[in-house]
C-alpha positions as CSV (number, residue, x, y, z in Angstrom):
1,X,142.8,187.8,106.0
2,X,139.1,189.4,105.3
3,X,136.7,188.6,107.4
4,X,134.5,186.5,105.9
5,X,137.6,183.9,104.8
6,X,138.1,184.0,108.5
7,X,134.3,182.7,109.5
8,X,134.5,180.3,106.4
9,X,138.1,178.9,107.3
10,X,136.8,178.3,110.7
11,X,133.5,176.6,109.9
12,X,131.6,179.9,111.7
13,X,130.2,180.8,108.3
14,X,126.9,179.4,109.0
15,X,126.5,177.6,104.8
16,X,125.7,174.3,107.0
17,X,122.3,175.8,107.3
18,X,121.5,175.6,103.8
19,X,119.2,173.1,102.2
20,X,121.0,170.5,99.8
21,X,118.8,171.3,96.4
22,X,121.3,169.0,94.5
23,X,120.0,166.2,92.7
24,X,121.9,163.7,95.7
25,X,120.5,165.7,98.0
26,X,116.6,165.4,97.0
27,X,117.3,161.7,96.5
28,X,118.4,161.4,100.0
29,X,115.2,163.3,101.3
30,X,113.3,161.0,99.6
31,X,114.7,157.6,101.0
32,X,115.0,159.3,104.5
33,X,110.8,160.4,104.2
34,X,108.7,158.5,101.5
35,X,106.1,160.1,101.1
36,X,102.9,159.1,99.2
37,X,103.7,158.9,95.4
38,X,102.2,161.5,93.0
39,X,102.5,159.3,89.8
40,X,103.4,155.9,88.7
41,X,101.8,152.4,87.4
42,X,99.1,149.9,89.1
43,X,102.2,147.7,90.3
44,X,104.0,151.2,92.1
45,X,100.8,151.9,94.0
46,X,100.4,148.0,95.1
47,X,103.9,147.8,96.3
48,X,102.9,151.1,98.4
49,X,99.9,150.1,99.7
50,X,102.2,146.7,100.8
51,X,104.5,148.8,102.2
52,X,102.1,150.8,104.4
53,X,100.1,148.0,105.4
54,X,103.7,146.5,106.8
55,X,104.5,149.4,108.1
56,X,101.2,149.4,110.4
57,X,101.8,146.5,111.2
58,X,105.0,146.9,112.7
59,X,103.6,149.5,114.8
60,X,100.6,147.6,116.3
61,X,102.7,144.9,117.0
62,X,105.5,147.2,118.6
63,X,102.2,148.6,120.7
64,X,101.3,145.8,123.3
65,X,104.8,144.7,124.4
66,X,105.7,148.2,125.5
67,X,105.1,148.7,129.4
68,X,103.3,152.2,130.3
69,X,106.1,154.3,132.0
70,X,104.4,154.8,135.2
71,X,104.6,151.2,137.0
């Protein structure tokens, strides 16, 4: 057995490393991090402005109930 069948058959290869640039891959980056959309119609860029607004809300909300850590 060559070396480099060795690393791979054991996982010690190191391919885990590599970006995902398949087209599942990208689609899972951007579920996992929206981001701000480059393109699109009026109704994309009012359902992101509703989602950002939601999202600050969440976190003002989250804000106030939390107790500082040093009581």
């Amino acid at each position: 057995m060559r070396a480099d069948e060795f690393l791979k058959k054991y996982g010690l290869d190191g391919d885990d490393d590599k970006a995902d640039h398949s087209l599942r891959g990208k689609a899972l980056e951007r579920a996992l991090h929206p981001g701000q959309p480059r393109s699109g119609t009026p109704h994309d860029w009012e359902d992101w402005e509703k989602f950002q607004a939601r999202e600050a809300e969440k976190t003002a909300t989250k804000a106030p109930d939390q107790k500082p850590h040093d009581e």
